[in-house]
C-alpha positions as CSV (number, residue, x, y, z in Angstrom):
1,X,-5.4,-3.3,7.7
2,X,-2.0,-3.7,10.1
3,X,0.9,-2.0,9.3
4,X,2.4,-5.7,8.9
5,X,0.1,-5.8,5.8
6,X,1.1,-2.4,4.2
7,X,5.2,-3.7,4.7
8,X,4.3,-6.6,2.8
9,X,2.2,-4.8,0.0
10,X,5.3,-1.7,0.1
11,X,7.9,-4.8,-0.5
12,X,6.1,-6.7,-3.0
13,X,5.3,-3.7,-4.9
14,X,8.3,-2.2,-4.6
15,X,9.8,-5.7,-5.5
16,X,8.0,-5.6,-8.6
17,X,9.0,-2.1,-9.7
18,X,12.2,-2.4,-9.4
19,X,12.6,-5.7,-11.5
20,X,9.7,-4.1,-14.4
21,X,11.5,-0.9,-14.9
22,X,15.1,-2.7,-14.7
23,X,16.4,-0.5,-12.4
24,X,20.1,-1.0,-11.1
25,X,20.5,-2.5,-7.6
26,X,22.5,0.1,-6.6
27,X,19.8,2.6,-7.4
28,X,17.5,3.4,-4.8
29,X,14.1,3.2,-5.4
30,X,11.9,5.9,-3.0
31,X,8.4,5.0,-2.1
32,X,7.3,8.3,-2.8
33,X,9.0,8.2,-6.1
34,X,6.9,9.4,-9.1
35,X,7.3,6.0,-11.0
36,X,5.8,7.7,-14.6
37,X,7.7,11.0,-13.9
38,X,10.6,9.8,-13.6
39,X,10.5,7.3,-16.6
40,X,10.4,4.0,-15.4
41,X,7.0,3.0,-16.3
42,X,5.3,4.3,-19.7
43,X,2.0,2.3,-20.9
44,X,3.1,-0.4,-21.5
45,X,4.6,-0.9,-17.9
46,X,1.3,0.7,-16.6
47,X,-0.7,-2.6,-18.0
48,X,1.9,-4.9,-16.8
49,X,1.4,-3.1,-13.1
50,X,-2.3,-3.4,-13.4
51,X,-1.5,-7.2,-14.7
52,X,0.7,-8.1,-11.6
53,X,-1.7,-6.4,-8.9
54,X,-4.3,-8.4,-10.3
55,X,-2.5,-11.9,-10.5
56,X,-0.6,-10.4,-6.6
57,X,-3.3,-9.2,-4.8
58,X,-6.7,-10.2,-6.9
59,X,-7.7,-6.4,-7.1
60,X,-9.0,-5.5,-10.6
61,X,-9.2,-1.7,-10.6
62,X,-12.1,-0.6,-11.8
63,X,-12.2,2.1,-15.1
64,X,-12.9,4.9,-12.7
65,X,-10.0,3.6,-10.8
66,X,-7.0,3.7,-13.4
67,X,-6.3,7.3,-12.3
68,X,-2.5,8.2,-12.3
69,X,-3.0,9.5,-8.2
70,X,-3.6,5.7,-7.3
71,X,-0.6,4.2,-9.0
72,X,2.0,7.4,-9.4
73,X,4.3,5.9,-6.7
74,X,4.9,2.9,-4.6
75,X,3.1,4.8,-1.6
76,X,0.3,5.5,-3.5
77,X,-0.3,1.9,-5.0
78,X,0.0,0.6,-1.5
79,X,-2.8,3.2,-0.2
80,X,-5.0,2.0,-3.1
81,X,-4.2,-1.8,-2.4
82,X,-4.4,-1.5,1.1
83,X,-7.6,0.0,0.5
84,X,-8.9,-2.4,-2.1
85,X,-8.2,-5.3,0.5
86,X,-9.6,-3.9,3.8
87,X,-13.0,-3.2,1.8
């Protein structure tokens, strides 16, 4: 996967988060924030996430896959997406 790729995932993801979890625009939003931690996502935001990478990216994580390492920050969603799509 190019590093072009990643941006784009990183942007749309990061896109998404930020309009989900209603977060200021004056806020900044770290990709290495911890998205749960910190309180922007609870369930309910986790199935909406899941929702959007599905209809975004057409990856359906699998049961074994809805771990909190692969979706605890916009770093670690792009590693899983980016690994989802170059498979």
């Amino acid at each position: 996967m190019t590093t072009t790729t990643k941006v784009s995932i990183s942007e749309k993801v990061k896109e998404y988060v930020k309009n989900a979890a209603s977060i200021p625009p004056d806020m900044e939003l770290k990709n290495d924030t911890l998205i749960f931690d910190e309180g922007l996502f609870d369930s309910m935001g986790f199935m909406a996430l899941i929702s959007f990478i599905d209809e975004e990216f057409g990856v359906q994580p699998g049961d074994d896959e809805l771990v909190v390492e692969n979706f605890e920050s916009i770093d670690a969603i792009v590693n899983y997406l980016s690994e989802k799509l170059s498979a």
